[in-house]
C-alpha positions as CSV (number, residue, x, y, z in Angstrom):
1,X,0.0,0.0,0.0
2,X,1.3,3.1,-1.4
3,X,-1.4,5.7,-0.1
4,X,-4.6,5.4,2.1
5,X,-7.5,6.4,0.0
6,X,-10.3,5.7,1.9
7,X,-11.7,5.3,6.2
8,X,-11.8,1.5,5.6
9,X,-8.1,1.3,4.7
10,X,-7.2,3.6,7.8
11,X,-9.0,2.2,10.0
12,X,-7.2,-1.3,9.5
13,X,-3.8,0.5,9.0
14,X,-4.6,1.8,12.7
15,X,-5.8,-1.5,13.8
16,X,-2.1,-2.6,12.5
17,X,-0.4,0.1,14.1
18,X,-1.9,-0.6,17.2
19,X,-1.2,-4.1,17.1
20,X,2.6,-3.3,16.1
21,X,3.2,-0.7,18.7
22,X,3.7,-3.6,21.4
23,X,6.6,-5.7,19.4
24,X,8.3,-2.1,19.1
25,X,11.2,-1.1,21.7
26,X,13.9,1.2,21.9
27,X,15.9,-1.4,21.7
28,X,14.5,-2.9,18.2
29,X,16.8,-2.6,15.4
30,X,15.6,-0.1,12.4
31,X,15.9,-3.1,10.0
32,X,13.4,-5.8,12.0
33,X,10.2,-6.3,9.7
34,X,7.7,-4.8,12.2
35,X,9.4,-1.9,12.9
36,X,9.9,-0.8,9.0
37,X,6.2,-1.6,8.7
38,X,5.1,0.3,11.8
39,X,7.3,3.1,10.0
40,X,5.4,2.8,7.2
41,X,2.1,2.8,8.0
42,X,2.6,5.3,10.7
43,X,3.2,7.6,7.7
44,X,0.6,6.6,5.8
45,X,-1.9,7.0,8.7
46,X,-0.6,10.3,9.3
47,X,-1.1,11.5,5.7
48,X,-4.3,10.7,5.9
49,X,-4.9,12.2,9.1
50,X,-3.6,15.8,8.0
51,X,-5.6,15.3,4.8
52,X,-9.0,14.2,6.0
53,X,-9.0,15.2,10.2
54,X,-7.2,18.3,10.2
55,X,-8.2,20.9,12.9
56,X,-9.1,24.3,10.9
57,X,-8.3,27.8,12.7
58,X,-11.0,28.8,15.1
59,X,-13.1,31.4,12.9
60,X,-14.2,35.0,14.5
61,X,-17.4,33.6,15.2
62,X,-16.0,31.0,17.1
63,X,-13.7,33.1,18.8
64,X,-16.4,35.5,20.1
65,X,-19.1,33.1,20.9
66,X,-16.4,30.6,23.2
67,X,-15.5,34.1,25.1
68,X,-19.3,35.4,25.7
69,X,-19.8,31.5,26.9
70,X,-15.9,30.7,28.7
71,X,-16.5,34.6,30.6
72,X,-20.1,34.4,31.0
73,X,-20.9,37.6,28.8
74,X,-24.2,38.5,27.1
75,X,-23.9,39.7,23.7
76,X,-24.6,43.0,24.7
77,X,-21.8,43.0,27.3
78,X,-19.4,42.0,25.1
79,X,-20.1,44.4,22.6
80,X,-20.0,46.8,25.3
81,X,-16.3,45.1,26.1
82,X,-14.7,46.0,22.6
83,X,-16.5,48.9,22.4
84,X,-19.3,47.9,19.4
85,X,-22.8,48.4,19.0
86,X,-24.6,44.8,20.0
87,X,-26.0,44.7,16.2
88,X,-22.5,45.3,14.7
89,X,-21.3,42.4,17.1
90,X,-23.8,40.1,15.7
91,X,-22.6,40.9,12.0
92,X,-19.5,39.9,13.2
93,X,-20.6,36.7,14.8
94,X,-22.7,35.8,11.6
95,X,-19.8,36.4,9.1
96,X,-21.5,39.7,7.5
97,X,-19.0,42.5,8.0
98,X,-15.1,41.8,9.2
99,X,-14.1,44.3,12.3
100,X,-11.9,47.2,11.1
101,X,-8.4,47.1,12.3
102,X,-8.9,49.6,15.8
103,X,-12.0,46.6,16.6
104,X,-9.8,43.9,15.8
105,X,-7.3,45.3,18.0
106,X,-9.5,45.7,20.6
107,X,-10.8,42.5,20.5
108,X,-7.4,40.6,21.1
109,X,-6.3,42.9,23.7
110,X,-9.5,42.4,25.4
111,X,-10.1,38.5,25.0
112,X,-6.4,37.8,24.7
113,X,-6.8,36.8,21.0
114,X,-4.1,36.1,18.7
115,X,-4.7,39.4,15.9
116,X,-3.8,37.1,13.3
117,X,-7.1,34.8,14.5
118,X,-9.4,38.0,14.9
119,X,-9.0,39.2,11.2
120,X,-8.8,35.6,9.7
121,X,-5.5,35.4,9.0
């Protein structure tokens, strides 16, 4: 097997991994059988991972909505907090308008938000 191409075939290279993991020490040469094949499909699992599981930057949205929950703040508060009006904050959280530069800075200093994360970077 060259490349994994679809969940079945993971899922049994896992199962294979798993099963390898235990007949794998520090002390097991690079050139035993199990360990080039745990090598192997270790890779392989792990392309596939990146390809098809990969964890995406948290959006704005995101970002804003796990702060009003995580701090316990209404919208209105929050809006309040980086010094928006509440129905500006809601364009924001719905993905209608972007915040200008002076918001954006105000929401990572505020939230303790990476800028880069705030304006979708």
């Amino acid at each position: 097997m060259t490349k994994i191409e679809t969940k079945d075939q993971y899922d049994r290279a896992v199962q294979r991994v798993e099963e390898l993991l235990p007949l794998i020490t520090d002390k097991t040469p690079l050139d035993d059988p199990n360990s080039i094949e745990l090598e192997l499909l270790s890779n392989l699992v792990a392309e596939y991972s990146e390809k098809h599981f990969a964890l995406r930057a948290p959006s704005l949205a995101d970002v804003l909505k796990f702060h009003m929950h995580e701090m316990g703040l209404t919208p209105k508060t929050l809006a309040k907090l980086i010094g928006v009006t509440p129905p500006l904050l809601n364009d924001y959280i719905s993905g209608k308008c972007k915040p200008t530069l002076k918001v954006a800075r105000e929401i990572s200093r505020k939230l303790n938000v990476d800028v880069n994360i705030v304006l979708g970077v």
